[in-house]
C-alpha positions in Angstrom: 107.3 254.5 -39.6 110.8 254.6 -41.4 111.3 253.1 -44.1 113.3 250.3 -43.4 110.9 249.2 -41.0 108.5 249.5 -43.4 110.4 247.3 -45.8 111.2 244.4 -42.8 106.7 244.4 -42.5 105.7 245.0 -46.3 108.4 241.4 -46.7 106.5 239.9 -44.2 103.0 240.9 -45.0 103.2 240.0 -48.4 105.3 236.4 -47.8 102.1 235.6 -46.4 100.3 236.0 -49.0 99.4 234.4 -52.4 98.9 237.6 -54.3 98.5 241.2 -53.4 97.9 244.7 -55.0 99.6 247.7 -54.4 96.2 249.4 -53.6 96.4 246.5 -50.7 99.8 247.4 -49.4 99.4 251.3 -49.4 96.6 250.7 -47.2 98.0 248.5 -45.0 101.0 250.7 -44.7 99.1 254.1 -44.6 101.7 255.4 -47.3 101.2 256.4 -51.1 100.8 253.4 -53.7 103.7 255.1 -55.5 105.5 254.8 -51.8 104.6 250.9 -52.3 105.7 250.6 -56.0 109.2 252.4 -54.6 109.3 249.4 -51.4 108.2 246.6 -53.7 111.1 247.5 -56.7 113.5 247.4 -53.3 112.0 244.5 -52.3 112.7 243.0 -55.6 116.8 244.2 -55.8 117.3 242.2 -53.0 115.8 238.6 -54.5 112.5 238.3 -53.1 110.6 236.4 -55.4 107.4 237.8 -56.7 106.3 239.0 -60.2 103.7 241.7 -61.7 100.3 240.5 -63.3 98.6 242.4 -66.2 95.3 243.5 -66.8 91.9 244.4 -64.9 92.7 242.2 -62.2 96.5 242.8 -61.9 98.9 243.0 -59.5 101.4 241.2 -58.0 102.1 237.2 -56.9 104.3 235.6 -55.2 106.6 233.0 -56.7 107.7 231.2 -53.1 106.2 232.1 -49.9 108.7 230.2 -48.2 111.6 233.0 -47.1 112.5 233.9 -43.9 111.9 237.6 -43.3 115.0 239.7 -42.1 116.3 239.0 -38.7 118.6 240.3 -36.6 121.5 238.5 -35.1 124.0 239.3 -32.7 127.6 239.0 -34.4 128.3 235.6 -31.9 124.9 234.4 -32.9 125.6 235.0 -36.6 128.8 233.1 -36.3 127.7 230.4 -34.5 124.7 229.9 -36.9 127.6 229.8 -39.8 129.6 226.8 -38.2 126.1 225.0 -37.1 125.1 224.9 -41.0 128.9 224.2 -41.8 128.6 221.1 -40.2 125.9 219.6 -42.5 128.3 220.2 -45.3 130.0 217.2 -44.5 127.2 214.8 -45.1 127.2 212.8 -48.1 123.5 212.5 -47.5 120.7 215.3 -45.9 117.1 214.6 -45.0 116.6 217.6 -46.9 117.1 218.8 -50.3 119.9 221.9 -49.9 122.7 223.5 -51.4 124.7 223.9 -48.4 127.7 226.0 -50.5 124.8 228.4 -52.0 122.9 229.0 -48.4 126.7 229.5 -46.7 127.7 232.3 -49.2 124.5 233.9 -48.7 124.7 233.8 -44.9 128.3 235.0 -45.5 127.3 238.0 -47.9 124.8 239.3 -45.8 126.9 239.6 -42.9 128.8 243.1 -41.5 132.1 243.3 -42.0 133.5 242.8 -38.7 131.3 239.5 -38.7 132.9 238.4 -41.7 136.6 239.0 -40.5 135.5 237.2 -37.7 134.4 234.3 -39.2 137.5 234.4 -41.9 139.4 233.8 -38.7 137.8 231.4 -37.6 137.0 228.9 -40.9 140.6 227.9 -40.5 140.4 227.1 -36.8 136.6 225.4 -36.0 135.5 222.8 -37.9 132.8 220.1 -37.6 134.5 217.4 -39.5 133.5 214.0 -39.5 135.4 211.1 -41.6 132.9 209.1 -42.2 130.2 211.1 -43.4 131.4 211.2 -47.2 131.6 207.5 -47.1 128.1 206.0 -46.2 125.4 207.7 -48.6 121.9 207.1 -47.7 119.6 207.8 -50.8 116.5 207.9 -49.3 117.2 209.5 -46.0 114.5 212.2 -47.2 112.0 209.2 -47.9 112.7 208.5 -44.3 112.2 211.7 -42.5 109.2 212.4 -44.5 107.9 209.0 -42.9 108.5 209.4 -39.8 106.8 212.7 -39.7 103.5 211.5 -41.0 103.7 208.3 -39.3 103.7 206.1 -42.4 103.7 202.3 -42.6 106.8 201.8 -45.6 108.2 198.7 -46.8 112.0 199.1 -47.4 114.5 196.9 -49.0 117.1 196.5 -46.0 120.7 194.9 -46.4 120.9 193.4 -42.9 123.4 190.9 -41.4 121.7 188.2 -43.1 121.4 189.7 -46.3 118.7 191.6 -48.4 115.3 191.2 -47.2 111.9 193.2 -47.3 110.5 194.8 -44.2 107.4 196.7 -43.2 107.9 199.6 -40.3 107.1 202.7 -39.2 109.9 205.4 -39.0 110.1 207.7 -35.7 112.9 209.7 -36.8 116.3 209.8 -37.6 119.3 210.7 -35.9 123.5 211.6 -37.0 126.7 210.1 -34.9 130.1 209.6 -36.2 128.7 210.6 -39.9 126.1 208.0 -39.8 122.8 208.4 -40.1 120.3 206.0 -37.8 116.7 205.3 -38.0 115.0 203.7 -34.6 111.4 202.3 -36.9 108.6 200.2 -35.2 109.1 197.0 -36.8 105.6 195.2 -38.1 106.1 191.4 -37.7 108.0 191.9 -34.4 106.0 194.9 -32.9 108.7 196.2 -31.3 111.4 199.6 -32.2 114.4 198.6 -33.3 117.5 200.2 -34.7 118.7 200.3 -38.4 121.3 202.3 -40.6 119.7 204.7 -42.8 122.6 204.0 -45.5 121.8 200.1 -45.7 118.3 200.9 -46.8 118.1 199.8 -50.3 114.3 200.6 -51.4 111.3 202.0 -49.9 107.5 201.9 -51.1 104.8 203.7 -48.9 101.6 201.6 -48.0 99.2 204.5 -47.5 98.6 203.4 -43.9 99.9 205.5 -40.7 100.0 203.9 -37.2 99.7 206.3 -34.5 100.9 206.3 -30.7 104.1 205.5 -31.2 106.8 207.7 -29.5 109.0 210.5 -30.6 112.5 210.1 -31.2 113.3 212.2 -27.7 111.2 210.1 -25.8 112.6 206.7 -27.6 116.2 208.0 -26.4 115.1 208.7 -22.5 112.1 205.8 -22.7 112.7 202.7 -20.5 112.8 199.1 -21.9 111.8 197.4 -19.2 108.2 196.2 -20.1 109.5 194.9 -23.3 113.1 193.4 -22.9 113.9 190.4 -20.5 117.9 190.8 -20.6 120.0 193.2 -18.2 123.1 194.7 -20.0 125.7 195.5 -17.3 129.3 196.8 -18.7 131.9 197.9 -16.2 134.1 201.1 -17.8 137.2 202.7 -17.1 137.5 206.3 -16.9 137.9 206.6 -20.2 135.2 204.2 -21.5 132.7 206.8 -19.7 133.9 209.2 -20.9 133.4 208.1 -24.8 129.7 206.4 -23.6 128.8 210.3 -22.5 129.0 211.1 -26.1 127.2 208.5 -27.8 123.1 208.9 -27.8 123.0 204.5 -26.9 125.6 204.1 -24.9 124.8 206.6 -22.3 121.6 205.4 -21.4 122.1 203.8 -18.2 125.0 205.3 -17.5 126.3 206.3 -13.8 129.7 207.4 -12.8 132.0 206.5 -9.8 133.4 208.7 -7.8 136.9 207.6 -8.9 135.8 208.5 -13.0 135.0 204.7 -14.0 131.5 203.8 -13.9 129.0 200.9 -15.1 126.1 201.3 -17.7 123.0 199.1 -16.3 119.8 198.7 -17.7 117.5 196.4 -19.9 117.7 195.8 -23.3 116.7 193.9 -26.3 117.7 190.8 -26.6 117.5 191.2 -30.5 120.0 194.0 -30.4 122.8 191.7 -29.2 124.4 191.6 -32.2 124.3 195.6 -32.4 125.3 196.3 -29.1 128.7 194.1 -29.6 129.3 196.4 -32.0 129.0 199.9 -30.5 131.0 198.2 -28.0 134.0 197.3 -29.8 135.1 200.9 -30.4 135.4 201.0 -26.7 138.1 198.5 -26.7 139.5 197.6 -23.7 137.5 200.4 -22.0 134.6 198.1 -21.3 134.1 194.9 -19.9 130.7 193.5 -20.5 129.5 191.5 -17.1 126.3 190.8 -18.3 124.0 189.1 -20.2 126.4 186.0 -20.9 125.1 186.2 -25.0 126.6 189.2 -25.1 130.4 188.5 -23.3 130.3 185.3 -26.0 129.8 187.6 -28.7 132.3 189.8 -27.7 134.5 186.8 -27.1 133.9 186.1 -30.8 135.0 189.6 -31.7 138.0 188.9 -30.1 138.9 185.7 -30.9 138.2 187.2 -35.2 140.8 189.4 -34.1 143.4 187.5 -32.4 143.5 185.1 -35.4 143.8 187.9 -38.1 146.3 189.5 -36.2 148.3 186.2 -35.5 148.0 185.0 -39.5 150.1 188.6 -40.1 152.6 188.1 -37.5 153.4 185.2 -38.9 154.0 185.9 -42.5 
């Protein structure tokens, strides 16, 4: 075995484990323990964390067992890993606790130098910018996630529509579009999912309950509402409207496309997400022209009428 081989499976063997000896190593190895000393002291040059212990039961122990052993990229893959983590950088908020900068630079060191002259070129051409990701931070986006993985019951201070109020739900994940972060969580009181904004949660408090059988956040996106929703949405697009529905994780559910581009989104939906869904649709404009249910054209109708009369009040001054 040569030796950098032997140094990719000695990082591995001993990530795996809590504490080891270099008696332990040499025979795992097959090599000399003075071989091992050699690896480990390379080992150490390059960061990995792990420390010597003296005395009659000494040896060595790991400080984090949580690093990624080498692997090897192609230079595309390497590149399009870069710009992937780029994108999170962006975020005023993360469901996990990062330096972003830090892990780029070491990505970035690490790399050949063709890769790097690559990617200098092409830092000032991609981006993954999104505007309004600085401005909506969401404080306890990690609280969420963690949630929503272990199925916990949380009551969280939400500023709704109404105003502040306390609610008990179950998170079943979280999700990013246009910089926002969203949360679909099984509401208590209602027993139903719906859909909140990670950023207008104001407080959360575990209850030390978990409720199981709810679904996962893919099959939430692709589920149908029929069972539980008595109102069908039905929207007539333009060209244009389907295309900016194909891009958004709630509007393209229930889309289809005409043969001439435009194309209709039809299927059921929460009543209780009326409100919401007036919303989503306004950045559509005139691209979408909501057919049915009649709550839903009045609410849009409000939307518009808001508008008209702001709109009028400046022309006129």
């Amino acid at each position: 075995m040569n030796r950098s081989k032997r140094l990719y499976d000695l990082l591995t063997y001993i990530n795996r484990r809590d504490s080891f000896t270099a008696r332990e190593c040499s025979e795992e190895f097959g090599v000399s323990i003075r071989t091992i000393q050699r690896d480990l002291e390379e080992l150490s040059t390059w960061g990995v964390p792990f420390y010597s212990e003296q005395g009659r039961h000494g040896g060595y122990r790991m400080l984090n067992k949580n690093l990624l052993p080498p692997i090897l990229f192609s230079a595309d893959e390497a590149v399009s890993i870069y710009f992937a983590y780029q994108s999170l950088f962006y975020f005023r908020s993360l469901p996990f606790q990062i330096d972003i900068e830090s892990a780029l630079q070491k990505f970035y060191s690490n790399l050949p130098q063709h890769s790097k002259e690559k990617l200098d070129r092409l830092k000032d051409t991609i981006t993954f910018w999104s505007p309004l990701s600085h401005l909506a931070e969401a404080p306890y986006l990690q609280e969420i996630a963690d949630a929503a993985i272990e199925k916990q019951i949380v009551e969280w201070l939400y500023d709704s529509k109404g105003g502040q109020n306390k609610r008990e739900v179950v998170p079943i994940g979280i999700y990013a579009h246009g910089g926002l972060w969203y949360v679909p969580a099984y509401l208590i009181e209602k027993e139903k999912i719906s859909l909140f904004r990670a950023d207008r949660v104001l407080g959360i408090t575990r209850k030390g309950k978990k409720m199981e059988g709810l679904p996962t956040l893919t099959e939430w996106f692709l589920q149908d509402d029929t069972a539980q929703s008595n109102s069908m949405l039905d929207i007539r697009l333009s060209r244009e409207g389907v295309r900016l529905c194909k891009n958004h994780p709630i509007l393209q559910t229930g889309l289809s496309e005409e043969e001439d581009g435009s194309g209709f989104i039809r299927r059921q939906m929460d009543p209780a997400e009326i409100s919401y869904t007036a919303t989503l649709l306004l950045s559509l404009g005139g691209n979408a022209e909501v057919l049915k249910p009649e709550t839903l054209r009045k609410e849009m109708k409000e939307h518009a009428r808001v508008l008209v009369d702001l709109y009028a009040d400046v022309e006129k001054q």
